[in-house]
C-alpha positions in Angstrom: -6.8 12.7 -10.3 -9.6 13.6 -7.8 -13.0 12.7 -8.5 -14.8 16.2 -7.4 -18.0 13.9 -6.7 -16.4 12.1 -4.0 -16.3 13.8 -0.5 -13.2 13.8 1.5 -13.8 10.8 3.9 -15.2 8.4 1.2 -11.9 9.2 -0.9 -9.5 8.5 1.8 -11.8 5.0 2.1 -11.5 4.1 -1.7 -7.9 4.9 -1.7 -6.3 4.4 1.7 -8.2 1.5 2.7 -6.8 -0.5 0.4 -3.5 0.3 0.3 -3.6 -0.1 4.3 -5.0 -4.1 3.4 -2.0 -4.4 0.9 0.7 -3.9 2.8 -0.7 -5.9 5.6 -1.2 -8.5 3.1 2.4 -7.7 2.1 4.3 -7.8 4.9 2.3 -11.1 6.4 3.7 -12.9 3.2 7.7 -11.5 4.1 7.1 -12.0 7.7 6.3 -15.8 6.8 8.8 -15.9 4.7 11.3 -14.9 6.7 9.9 -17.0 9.3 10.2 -19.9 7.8 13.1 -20.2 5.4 16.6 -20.0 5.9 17.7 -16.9 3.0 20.8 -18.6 1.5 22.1 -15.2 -0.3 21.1 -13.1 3.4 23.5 -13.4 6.7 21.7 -14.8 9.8 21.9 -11.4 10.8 20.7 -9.3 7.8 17.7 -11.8 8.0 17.2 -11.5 11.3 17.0 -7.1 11.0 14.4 -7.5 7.8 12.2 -9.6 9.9 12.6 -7.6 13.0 11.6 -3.9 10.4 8.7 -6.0 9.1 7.3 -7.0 12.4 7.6 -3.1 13.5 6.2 -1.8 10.4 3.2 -4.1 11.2 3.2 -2.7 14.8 2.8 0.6 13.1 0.1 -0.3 10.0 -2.0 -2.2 12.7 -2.0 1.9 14.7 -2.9 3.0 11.8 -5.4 1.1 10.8 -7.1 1.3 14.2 -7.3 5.0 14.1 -8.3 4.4 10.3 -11.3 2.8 11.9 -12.2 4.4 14.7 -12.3 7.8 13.7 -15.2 6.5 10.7 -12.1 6.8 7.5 -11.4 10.8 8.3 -8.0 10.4 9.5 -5.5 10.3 7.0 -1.7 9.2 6.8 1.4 11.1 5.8 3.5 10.4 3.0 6.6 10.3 5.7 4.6 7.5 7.0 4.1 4.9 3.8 7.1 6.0 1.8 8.8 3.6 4.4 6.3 0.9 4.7 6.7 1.2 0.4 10.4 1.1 0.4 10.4 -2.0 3.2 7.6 -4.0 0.6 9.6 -3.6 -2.1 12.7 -4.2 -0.2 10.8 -7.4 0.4 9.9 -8.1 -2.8 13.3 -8.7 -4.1 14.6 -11.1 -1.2 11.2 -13.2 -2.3 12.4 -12.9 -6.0 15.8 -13.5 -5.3 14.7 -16.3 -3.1 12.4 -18.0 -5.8 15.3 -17.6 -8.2 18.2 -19.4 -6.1 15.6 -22.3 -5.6 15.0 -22.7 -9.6 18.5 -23.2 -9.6 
């Protein structure tokens, strides 16, 4: 729901912001991962291609983020745009689950 108060820019700040810092916070943490651990469940390969989206989805949420900035918050981003970037996190998410599972083991 919109608060009607809010003008357009400082919404875009209080929501987009945010969720721009997240999944850069998100896809450092899988980068690292994938980095740094061999993924027992994952083909060289298939690890290999997740690490290779991640470091191009950061390409493309660093772009963002810099037009984010310089145009002052008043540019926002598509849905076409994060729907990938949310699918790849949570695509993420459950390698690092899986992962944290298979070492409990």
């Amino acid at each position: 729901m919109r608060d009607s108060n809010l003008p357009g820019t400082e919404l875009l700040k209080t929501v987009l912001e945010p969720l721009l810092d997240d999944f850069q916070y998100w896809f450092t943490r899988s980068r690292d991962l994938l980095e740094t651990e061999q993924i027992s469940f994952m083909s060289d390969q298939e690890q290999s291609d997740l690490l290779l989206r991640v470091k191009q989805a950061q390409k493309e949420l660093n772009t963002a983020k810099m037009l984010f900035t310089a145009t002052g918050g008043q540019v926002g981003i598509e849905m076409a745009t994060l729907m990938p970037w949310h699918q790849l996190v949570t695509e993420c998410w459950n390698v690092a689950t899986r992962w944290r599972r298979s070492r409990e083991v």
